[in-house]
N, C-alpha and C positions, 0 to 999 in steps of 0.2 A: 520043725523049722530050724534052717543049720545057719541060713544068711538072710542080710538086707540087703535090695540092690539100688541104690536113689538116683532117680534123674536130679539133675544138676538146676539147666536156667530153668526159674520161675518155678521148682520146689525146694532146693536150696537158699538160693538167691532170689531176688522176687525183680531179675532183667526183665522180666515181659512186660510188666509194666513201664518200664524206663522205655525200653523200644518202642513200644507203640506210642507213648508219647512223644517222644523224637520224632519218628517214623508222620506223625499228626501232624505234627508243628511244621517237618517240613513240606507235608503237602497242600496246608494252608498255603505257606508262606511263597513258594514257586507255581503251584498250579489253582491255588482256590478250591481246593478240594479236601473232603473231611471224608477218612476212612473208616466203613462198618466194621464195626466189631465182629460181624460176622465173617466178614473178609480175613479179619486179620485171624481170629480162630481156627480158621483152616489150617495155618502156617504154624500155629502155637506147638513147640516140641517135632516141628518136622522140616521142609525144604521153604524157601521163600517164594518160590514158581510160583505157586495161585496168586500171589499179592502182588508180584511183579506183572503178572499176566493181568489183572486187575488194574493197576495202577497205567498198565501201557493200554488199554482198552479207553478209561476212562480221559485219558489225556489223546485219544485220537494219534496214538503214535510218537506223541512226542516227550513223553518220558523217558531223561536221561538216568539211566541202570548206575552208569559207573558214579555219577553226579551223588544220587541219591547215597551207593554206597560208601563212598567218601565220607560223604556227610555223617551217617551213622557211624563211623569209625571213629571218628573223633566224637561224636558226643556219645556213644555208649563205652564202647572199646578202649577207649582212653582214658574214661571215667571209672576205671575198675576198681580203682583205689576208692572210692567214695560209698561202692554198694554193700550192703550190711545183708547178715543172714535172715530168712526172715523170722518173722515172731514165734518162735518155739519151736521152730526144727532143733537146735539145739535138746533140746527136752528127747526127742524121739530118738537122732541118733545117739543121744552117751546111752537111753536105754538098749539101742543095738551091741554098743561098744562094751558096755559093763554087763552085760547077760551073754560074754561070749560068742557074740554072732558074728558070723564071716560078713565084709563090710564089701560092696563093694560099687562100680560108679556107670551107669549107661545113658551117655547124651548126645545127642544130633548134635553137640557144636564142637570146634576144633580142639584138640589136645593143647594147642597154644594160650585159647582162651581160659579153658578151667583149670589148669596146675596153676597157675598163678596165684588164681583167687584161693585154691584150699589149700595152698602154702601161705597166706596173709593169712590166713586165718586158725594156721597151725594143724590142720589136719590131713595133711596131703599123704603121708606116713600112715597111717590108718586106713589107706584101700588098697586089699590086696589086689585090686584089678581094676581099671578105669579106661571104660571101652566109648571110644567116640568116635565120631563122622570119620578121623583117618584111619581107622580100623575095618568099615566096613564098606560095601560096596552101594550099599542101599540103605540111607537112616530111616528111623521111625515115619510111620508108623510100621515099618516092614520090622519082625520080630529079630532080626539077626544081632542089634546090638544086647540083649536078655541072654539068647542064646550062646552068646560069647562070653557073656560076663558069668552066666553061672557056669559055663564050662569051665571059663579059666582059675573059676571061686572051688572047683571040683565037689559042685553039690548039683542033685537033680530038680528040673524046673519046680518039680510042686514041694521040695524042700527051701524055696526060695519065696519074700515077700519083696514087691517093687512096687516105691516109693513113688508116685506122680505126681502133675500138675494138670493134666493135658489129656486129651480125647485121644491125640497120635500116639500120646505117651503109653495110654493103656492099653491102645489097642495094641502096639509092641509087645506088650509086658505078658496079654494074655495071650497073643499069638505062640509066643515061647513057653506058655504054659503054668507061666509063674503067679503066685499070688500078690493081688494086687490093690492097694487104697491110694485113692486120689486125693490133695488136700486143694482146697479149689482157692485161686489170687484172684484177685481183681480181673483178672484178663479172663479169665476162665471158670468167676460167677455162673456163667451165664450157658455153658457147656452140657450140654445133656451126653454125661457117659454110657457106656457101652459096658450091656447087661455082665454084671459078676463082680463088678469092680465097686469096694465098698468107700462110698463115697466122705468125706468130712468137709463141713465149712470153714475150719482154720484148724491148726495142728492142735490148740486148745482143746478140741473137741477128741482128739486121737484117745484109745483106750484098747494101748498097745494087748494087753495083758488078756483082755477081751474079746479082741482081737484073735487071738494065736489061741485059743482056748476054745474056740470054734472051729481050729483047722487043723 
């Protein structure tokens, strides 16, 4: 193993939770409607379509898109300053960072959104490559942002491990051939992953060392 590759919202940062709360609150609050988790699952580390296409079914047409997205721009997007890493991803990547391993970033959300946050948080310097939605033509779960990153990392997929949250996110990860543990949030309890991908309940449980000693 020469590198780590980590998705970003919701195995980094722990946004999926915030979104689908917001995302709840407001479809209580306009339409009287409470969204499956199984709806929102689909979207977890990939495109907002199903939920949108969901959301406009369920309101018989009259869900407003831009309304809604507004809305979440100011309660999550604007909220960036207040989100915290989650509970022991620290712990995992200083193990990437002090064992020499090439670092590097592949997420479905824009370039705009995540340099920000891994500059608040002083690590933005530490990835030699950070591949998202403007990079490619098709995000997760299509394999091309994996493929990108460890190209641009100049190591070969199965010299690579990526980092998840997400069922979109693995399937990427393994599409491009890379190795791949899932740490499951709250949004993503509940996720039955896709065979190869070694799965953990919280970074706590991670056992990096054990891990890599198997592959």
């Amino acid at each position: 193993m020469k590198a780590f590759v980590f998705d970003f919202d919701g195995t980094m940062i722990d946004t999926e939770a915030v979104w689908f709360d917001e995302t709840q609150k407001y479809l209580r609050a306009e339409y009287g409607l409470n969204l499956p988790m199984e709806v929102y699952e689909k979207v977890v580390g990939s495109s907002d379509e199903p939920l949108l296409l969901y959301m406009a079914e369920a309101t018989n047409g009259k869900f407003d898109a831009a309304a809604f997205q507004k809305y979440i721009d100011v309660a999550v997007h604007n909220g960036r300053d207040k989100l915290e890493m989650r509970d022991g991803f620290m712990r995992v990547y200083q193990y990437a960072k002090d064992n020499g391993y090439k670092i590097g970033l592949a997420t479905s959300s824009a370039r705009a959104w995540v340099e920000p946050i891994l500059e608040k948080f002083g690590i933005l310097a530490d990835f030699e490559t950070i591949q998202t939605a403007d990079d490619v033509e098709v995000i997760k779960p299509d394999p091309a942002l994996y493929r990108q990153a460890v190209e641009a990392l100049g190591v070969k997929p199965e010299e690579a491990v990526a980092v998840e949250d997400s069922r979109n996110g693995s399937l990427s990860a393994i599409g491009a051939g890379l190795h791949t543990i899932a740490i499951k949030n709250e949004v993503t309890k509940g996720i039955v992953f896709p065979e190869g991908v070694t799965v953990y309940d919280s970074f706590a449980d991670v056992d990096l060392d054990a891990f890599l000693a198997g592959k």
